[in-house]
FILO-140101 format. One record per residue: residue in one letter; residue number from 1; x negated, y negated, z of N, C-alpha, C in turn. Coordinates in nm, 4 decimals. Layout:
BEGIN
{'A' NUM {X Y Z} {X Y Z} {X Y Z}}
...
***
This chain:
BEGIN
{'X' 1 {-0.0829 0.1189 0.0000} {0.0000 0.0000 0.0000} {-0.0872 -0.1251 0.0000}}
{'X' 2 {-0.1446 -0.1006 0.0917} {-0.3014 -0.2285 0.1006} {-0.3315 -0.2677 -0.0636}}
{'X' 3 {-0.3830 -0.1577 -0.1299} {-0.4456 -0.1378 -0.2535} {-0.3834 -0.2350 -0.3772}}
{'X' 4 {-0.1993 -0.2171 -0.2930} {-0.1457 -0.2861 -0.3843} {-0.1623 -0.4838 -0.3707}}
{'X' 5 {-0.1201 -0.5003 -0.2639} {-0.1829 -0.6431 -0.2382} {-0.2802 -0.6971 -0.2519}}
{'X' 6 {-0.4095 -0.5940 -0.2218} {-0.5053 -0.6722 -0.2626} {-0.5856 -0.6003 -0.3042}}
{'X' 7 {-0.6327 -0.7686 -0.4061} {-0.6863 -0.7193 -0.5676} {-0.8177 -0.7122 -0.4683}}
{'X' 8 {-0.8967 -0.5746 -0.5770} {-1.0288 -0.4934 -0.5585} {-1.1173 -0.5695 -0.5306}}
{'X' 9 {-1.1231 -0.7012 -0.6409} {-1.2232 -0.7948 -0.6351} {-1.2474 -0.8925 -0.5883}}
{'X' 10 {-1.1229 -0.9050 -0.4653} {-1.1157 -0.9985 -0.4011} {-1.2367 -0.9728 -0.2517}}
{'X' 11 {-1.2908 -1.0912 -0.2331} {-1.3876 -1.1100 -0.1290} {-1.3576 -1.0287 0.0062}}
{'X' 12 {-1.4549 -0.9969 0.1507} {-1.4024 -0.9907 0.2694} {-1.3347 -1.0638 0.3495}}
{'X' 13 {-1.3396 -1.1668 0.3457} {-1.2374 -1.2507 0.4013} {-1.1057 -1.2937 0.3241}}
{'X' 14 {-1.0935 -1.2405 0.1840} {-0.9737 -1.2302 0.1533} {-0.9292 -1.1361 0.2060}}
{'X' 15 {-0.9679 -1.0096 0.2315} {-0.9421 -0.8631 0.2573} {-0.8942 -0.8780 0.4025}}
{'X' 16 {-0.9714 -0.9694 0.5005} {-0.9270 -0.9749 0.6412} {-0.7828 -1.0402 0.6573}}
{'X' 17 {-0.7493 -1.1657 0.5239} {-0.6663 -1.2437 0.5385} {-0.5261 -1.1184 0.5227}}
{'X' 18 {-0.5745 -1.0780 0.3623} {-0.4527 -1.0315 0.3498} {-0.4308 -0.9185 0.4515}}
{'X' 19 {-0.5166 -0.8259 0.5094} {-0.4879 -0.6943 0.6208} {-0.3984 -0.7915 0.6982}}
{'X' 20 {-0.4185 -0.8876 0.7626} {-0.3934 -1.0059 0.8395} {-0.2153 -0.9687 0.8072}}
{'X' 21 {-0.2080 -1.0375 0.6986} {-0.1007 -1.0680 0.6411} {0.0259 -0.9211 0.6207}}
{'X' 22 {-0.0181 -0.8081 0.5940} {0.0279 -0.6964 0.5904} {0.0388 -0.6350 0.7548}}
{'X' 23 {-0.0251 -0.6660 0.8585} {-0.0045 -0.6331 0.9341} {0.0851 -0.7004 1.0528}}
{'X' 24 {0.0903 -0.8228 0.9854} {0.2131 -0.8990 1.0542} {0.3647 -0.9263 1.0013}}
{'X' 25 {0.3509 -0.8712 0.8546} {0.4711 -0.7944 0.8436} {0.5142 -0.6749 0.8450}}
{'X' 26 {0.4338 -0.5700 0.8666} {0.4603 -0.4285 0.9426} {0.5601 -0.4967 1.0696}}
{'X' 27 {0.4176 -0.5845 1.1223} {0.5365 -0.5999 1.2554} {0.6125 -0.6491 1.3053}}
{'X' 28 {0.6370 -0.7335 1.1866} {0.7798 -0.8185 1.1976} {0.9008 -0.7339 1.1148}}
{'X' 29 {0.8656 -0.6714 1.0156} {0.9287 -0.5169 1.0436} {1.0149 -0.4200 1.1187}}
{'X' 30 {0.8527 -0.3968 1.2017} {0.9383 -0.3077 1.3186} {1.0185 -0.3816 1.4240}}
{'X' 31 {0.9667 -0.5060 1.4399} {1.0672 -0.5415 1.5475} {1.2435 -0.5861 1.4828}}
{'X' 32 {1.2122 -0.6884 1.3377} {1.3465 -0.6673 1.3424} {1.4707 -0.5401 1.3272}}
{'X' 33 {1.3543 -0.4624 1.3414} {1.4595 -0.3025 1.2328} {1.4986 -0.2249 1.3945}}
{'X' 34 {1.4410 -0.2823 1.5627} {1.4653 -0.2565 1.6519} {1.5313 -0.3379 1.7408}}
{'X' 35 {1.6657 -0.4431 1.6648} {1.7618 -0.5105 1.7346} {1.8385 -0.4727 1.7192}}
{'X' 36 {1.9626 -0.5196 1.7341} {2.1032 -0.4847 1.7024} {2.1565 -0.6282 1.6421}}
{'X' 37 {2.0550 -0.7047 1.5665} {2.0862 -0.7375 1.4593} {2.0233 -0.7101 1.3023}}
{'X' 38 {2.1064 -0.7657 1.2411} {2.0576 -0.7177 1.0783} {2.0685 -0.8318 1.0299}}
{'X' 39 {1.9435 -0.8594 0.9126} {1.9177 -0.9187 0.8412} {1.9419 -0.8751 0.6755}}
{'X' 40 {1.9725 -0.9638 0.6061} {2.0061 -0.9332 0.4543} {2.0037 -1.0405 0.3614}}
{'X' 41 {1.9152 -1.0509 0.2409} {1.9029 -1.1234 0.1410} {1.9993 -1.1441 0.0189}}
{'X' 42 {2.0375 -1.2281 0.0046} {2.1207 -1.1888 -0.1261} {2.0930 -1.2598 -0.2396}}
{'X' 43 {2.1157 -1.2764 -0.3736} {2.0822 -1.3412 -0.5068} {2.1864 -1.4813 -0.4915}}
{'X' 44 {2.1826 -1.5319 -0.5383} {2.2625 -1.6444 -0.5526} {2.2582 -1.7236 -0.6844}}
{'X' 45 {2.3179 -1.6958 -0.7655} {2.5072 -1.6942 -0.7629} {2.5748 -1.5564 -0.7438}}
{'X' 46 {2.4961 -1.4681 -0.8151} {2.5199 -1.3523 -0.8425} {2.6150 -1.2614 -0.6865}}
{'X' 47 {2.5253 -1.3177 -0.5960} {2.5716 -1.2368 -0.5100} {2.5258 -1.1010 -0.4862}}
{'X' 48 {2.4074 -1.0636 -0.5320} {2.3775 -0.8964 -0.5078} {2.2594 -0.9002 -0.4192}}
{'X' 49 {2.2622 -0.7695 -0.3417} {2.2313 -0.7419 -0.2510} {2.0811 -0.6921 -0.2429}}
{'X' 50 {1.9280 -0.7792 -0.1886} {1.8513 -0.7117 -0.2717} {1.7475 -0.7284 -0.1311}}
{'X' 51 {1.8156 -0.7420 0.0195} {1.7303 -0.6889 0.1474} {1.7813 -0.6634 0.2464}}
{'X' 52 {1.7900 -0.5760 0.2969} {1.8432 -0.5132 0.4138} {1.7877 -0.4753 0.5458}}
{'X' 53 {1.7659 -0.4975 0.6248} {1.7007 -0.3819 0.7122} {1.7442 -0.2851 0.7820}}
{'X' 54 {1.6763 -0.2121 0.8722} {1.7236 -0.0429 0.9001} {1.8184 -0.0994 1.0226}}
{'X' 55 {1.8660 -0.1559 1.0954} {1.9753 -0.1874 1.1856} {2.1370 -0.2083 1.0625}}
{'X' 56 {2.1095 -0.2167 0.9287} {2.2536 -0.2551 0.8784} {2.2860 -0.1195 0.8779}}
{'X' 57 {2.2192 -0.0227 0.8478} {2.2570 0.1222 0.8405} {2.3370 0.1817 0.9857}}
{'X' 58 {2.2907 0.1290 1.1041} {2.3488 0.1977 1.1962} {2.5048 0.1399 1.1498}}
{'X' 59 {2.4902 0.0027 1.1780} {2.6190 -0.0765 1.1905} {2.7389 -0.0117 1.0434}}
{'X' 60 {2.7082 0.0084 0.9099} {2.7723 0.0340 0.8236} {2.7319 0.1914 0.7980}}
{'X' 61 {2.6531 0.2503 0.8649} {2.6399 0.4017 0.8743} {2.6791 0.4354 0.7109}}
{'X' 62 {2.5661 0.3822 0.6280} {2.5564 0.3901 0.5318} {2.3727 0.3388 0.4789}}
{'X' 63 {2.3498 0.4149 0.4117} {2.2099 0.3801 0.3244} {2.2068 0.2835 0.2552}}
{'X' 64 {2.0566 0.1697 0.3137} {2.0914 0.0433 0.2049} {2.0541 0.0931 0.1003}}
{'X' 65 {1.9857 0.1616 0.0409} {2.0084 0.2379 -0.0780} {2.0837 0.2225 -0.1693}}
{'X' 66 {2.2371 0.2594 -0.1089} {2.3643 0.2586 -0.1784} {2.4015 0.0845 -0.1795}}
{'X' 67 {2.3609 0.0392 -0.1036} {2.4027 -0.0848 -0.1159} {2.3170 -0.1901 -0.2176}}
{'X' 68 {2.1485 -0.1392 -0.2431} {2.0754 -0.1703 -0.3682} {2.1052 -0.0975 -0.4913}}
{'X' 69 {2.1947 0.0089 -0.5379} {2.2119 0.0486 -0.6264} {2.3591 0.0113 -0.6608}}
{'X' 70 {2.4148 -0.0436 -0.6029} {2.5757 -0.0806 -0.5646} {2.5785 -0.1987 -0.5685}}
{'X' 71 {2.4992 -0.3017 -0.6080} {2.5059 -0.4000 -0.5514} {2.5832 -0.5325 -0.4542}}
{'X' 72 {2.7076 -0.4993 -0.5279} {2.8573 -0.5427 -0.4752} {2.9104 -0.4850 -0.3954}}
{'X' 73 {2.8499 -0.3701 -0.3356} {2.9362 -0.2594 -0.2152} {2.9657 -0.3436 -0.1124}}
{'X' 74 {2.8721 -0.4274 -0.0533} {2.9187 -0.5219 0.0085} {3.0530 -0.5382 0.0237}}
{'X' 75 {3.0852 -0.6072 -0.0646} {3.2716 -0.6962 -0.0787} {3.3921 -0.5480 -0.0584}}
{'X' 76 {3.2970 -0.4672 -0.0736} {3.3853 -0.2962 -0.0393} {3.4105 -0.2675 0.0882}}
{'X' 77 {3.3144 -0.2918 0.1453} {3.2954 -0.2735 0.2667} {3.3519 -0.3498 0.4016}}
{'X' 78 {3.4384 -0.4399 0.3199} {3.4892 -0.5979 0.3939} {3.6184 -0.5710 0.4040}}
{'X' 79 {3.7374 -0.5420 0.4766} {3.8760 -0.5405 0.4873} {3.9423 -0.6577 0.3814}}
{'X' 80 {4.0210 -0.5940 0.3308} {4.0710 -0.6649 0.2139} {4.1189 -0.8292 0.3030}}
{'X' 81 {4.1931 -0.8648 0.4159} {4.2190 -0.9610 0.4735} {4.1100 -1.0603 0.5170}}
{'X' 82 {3.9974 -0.9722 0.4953} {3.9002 -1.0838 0.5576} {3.7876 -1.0985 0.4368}}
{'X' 83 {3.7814 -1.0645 0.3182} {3.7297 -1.0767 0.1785} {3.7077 -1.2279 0.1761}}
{'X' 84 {3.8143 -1.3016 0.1792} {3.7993 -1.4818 0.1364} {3.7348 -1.4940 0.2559}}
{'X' 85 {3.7085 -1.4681 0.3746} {3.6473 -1.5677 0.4852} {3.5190 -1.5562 0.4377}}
{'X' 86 {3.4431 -1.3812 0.4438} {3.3067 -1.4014 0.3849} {3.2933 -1.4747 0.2941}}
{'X' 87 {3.3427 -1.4475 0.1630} {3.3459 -1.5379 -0.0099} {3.3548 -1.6795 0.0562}}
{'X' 88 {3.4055 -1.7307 0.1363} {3.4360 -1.8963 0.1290} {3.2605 -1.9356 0.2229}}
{'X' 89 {3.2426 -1.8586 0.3153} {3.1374 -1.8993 0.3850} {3.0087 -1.8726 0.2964}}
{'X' 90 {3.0076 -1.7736 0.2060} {2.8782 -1.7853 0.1108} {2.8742 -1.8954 -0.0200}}
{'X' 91 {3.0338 -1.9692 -0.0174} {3.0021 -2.0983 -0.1000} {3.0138 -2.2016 0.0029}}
{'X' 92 {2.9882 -2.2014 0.1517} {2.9658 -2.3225 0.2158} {2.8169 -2.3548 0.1952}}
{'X' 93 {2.7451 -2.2354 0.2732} {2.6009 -2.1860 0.2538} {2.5691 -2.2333 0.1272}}
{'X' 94 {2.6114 -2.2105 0.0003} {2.5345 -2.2501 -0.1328} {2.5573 -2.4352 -0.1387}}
{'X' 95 {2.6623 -2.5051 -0.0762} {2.6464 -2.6605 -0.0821} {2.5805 -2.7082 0.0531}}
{'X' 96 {2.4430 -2.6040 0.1139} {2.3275 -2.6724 0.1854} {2.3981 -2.6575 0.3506}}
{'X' 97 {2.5148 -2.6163 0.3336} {2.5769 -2.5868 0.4876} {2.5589 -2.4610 0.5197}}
{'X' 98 {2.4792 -2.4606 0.6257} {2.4522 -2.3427 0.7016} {2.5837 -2.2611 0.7614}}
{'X' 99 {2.6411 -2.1680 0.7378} {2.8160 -2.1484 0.7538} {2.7573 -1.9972 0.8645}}
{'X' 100 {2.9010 -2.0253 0.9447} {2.9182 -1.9101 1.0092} {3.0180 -1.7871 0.9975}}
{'X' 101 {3.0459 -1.7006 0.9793} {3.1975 -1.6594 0.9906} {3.2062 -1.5333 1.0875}}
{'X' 102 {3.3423 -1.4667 1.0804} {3.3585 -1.3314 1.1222} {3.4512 -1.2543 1.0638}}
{'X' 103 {3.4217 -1.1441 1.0402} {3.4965 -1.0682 0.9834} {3.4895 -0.9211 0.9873}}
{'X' 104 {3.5968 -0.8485 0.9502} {3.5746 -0.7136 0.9443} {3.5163 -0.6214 0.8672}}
{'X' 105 {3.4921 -0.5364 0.8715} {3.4538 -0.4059 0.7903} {3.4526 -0.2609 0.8209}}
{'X' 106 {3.4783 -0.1965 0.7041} {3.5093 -0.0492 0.7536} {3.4031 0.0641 0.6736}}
{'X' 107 {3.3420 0.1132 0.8302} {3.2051 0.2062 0.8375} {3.2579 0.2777 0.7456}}
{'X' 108 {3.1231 0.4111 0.7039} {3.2357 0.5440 0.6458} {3.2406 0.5662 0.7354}}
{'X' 109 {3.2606 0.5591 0.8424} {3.3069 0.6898 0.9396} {3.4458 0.6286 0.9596}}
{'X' 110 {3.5063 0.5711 0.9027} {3.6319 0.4589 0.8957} {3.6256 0.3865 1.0184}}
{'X' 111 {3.5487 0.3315 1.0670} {3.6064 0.2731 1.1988} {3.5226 0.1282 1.1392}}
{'X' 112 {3.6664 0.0201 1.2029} {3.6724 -0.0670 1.1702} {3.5385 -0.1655 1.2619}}
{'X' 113 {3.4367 -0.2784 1.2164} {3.3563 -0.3010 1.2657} {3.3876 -0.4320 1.2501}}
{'X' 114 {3.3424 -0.5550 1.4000} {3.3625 -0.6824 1.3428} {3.2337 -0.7235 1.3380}}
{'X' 115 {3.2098 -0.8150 1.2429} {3.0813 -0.8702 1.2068} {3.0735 -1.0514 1.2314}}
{'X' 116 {2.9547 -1.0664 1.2924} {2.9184 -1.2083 1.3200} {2.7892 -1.2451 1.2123}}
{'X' 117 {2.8167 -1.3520 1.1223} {2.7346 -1.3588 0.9935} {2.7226 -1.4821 1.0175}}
{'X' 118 {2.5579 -1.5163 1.0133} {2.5277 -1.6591 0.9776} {2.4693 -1.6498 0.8576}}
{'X' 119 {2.4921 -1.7320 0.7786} {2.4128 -1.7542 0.6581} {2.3742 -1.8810 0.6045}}
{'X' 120 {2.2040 -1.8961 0.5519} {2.1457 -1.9738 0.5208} {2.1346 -1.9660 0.3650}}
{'X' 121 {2.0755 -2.0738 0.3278} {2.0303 -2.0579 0.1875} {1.8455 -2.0968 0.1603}}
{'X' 122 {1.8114 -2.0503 0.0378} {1.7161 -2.1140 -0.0220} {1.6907 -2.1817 -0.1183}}
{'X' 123 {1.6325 -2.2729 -0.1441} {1.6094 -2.3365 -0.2886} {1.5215 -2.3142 -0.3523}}
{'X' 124 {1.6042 -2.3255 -0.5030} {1.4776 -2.2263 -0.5802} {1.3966 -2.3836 -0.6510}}
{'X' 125 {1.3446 -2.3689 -0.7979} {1.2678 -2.4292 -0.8305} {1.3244 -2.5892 -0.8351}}
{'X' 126 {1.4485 -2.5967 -0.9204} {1.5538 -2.6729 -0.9664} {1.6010 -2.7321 -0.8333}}
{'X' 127 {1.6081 -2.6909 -0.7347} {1.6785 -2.7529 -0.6365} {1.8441 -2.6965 -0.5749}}
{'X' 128 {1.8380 -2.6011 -0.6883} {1.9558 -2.5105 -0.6489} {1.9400 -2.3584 -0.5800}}
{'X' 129 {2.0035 -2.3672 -0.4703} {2.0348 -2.2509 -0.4313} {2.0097 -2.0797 -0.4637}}
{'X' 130 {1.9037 -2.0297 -0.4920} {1.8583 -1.9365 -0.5528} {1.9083 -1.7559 -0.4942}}
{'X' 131 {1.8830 -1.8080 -0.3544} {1.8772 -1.7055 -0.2519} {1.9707 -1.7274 -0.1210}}
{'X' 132 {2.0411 -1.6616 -0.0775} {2.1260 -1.6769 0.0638} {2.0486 -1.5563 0.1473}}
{'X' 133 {2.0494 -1.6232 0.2990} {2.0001 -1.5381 0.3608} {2.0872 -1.5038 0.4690}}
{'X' 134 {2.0735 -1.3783 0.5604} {2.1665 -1.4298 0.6619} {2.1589 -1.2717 0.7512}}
{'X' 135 {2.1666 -1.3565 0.9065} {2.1640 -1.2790 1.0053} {2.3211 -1.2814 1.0783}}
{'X' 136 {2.3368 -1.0885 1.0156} {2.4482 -1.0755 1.1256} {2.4672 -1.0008 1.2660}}
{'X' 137 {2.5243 -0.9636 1.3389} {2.5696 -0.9567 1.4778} {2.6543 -0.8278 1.4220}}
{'X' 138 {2.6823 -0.7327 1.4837} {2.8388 -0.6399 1.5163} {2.8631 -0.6657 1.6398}}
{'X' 139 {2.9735 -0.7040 1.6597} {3.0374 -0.7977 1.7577} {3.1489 -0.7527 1.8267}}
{'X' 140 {3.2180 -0.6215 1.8031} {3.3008 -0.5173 1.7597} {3.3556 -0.4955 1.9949}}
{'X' 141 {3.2215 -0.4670 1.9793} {3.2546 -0.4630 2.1532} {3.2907 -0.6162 2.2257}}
{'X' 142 {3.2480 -0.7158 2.1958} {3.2397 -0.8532 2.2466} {3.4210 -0.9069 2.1990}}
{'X' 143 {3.4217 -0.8614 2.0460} {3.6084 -0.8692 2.0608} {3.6950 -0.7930 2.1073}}
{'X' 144 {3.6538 -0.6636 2.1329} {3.7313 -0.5875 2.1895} {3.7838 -0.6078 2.2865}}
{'X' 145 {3.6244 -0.6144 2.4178} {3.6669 -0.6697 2.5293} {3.7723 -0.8254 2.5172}}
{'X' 146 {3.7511 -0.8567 2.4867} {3.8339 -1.0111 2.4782} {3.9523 -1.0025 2.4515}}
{'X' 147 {3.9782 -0.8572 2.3379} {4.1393 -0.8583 2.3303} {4.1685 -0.7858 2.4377}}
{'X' 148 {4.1027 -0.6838 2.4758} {4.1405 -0.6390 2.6450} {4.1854 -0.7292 2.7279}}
{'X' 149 {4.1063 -0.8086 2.7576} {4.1149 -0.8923 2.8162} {4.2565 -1.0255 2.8151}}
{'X' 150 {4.2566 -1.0375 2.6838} {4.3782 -1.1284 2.6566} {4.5502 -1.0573 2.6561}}
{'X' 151 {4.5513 -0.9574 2.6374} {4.6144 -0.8448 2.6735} {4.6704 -0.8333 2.7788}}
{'X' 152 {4.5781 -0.7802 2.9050} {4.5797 -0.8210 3.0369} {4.6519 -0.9167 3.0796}}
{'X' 153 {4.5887 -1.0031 3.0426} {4.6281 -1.1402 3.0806} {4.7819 -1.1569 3.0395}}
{'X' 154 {4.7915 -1.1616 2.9523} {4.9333 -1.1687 2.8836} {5.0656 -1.0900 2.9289}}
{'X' 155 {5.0042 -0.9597 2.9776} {5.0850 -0.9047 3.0716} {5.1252 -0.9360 3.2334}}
{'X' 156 {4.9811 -0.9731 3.2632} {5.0263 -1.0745 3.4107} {5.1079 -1.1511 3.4298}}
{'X' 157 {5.0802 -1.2236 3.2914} {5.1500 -1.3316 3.2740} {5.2892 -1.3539 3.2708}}
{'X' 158 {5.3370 -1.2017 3.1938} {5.4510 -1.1902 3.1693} {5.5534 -1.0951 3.3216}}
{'X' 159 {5.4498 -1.0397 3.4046} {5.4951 -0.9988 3.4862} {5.5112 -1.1095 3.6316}}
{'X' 160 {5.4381 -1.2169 3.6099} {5.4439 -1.2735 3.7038} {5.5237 -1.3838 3.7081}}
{'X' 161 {5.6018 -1.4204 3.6107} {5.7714 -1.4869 3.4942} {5.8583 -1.3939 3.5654}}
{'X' 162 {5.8357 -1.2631 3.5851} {5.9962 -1.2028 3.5809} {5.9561 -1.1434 3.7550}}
{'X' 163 {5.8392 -1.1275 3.8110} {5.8536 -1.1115 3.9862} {5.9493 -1.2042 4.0367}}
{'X' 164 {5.9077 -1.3502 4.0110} {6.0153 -1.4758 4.1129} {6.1372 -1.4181 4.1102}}
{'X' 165 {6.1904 -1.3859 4.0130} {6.3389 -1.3648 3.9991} {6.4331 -1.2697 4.0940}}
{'X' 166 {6.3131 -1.1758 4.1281} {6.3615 -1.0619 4.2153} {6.2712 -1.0870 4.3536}}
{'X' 167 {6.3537 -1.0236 4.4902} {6.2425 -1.0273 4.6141} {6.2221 -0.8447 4.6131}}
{'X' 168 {6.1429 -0.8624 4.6847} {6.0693 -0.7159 4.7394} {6.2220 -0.6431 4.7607}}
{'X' 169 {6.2646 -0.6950 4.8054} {6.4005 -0.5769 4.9001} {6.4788 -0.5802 4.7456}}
{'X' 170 {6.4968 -0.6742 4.6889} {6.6542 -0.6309 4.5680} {6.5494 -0.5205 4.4923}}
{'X' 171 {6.4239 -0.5420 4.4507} {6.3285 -0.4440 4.3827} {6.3980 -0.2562 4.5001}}
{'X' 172 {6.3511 -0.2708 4.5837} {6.3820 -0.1707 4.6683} {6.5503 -0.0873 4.6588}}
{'X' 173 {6.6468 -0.2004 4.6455} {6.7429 -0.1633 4.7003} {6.8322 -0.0950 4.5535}}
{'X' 174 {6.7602 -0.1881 4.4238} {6.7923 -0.0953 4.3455} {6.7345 -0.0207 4.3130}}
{'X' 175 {6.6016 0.0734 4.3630} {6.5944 0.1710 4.3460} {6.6582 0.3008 4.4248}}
{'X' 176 {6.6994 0.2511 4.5409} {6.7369 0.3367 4.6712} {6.9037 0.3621 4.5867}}
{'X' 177 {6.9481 0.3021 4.5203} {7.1032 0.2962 4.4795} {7.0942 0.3650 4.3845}}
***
């Protein structure tokens, strides 16, 4: 791999630079491919999918593989209801706004996943938008709990509307009857 970066005839201190250079993306590498977030490159305008790292696989329990030979699997992979939120936030991102969104998607293992996506852009030569980049989140437990939670709540809520109405004893007395 070395061999390939650097040319034969390049000096020792090119050789230190570039080892340099290869070895600090090994390890920027391994560390991002050991979060529980994922990173992903995309073309712009085009929209295809051309970097991934090994954390999108847990989350979509799918090979980016399929998603570099697929290029559009992406937009497959997105619940038909939440299709325009991604699509609208990757043309905020292309007019220089850094956009956030959330949305769903469904693993193969069918289970539905929510996703937290920031996305950036790059500029290419022209000054336009060449490349979108963007770090997402599965967020899937963080809404869950929350609809648990709001749930809950909502039921308190609704139980604690219809307690006043009754005292302890009429509760009692129609059950004793």
């Amino acid at each position: 791999m070395l061999a390939q970066i650097v040319d034969k005839t390049a000096n020792t201190d090119n050789l230190c630079k570039d080892n340099n250079i290869v070895n600090y993306n090994n390890a920027f590498l391994q560390t991002i491919n050991n979060t529980n977030v994922f990173f992903w490159v995309m073309t712009y305008p085009e929209s295809r999918i051309c970097f991934l790292n090994e954390t999108f696989e847990r989350v979509f329990n799918r090979k980016r593989e399929e998603f570099y030979a697929s290029p559009y699997m992406w937009k497959e992979a997105i619940l038909n209801d939440d299709i325009k939120i991604a699509e609208n936030a990757i043309k905020e991102a292309a007019k220089n706004i850094n956009s956030n969104c959330i949305f769903r998607i469904l693993n193969s293992e069918g289970e539905i996943r929510w996703i937290e996506n920031h996305i950036y852009f790059q500029k290419g030569e022209v000054g336009e938008p060449d490349f979108l980049h963007g770090i997402a989140f599965d967020v899937t437990k963080k809404v869950e709990d929350e609809s648990f939670t709001e749930n809950q709540t909502a039921f308190l809520a609704s139980l604690l509307d219809y307690l006043p109405r009754f005292s302890f004893c009429q509760i009692i007395k129609r059950y004793i009857s």
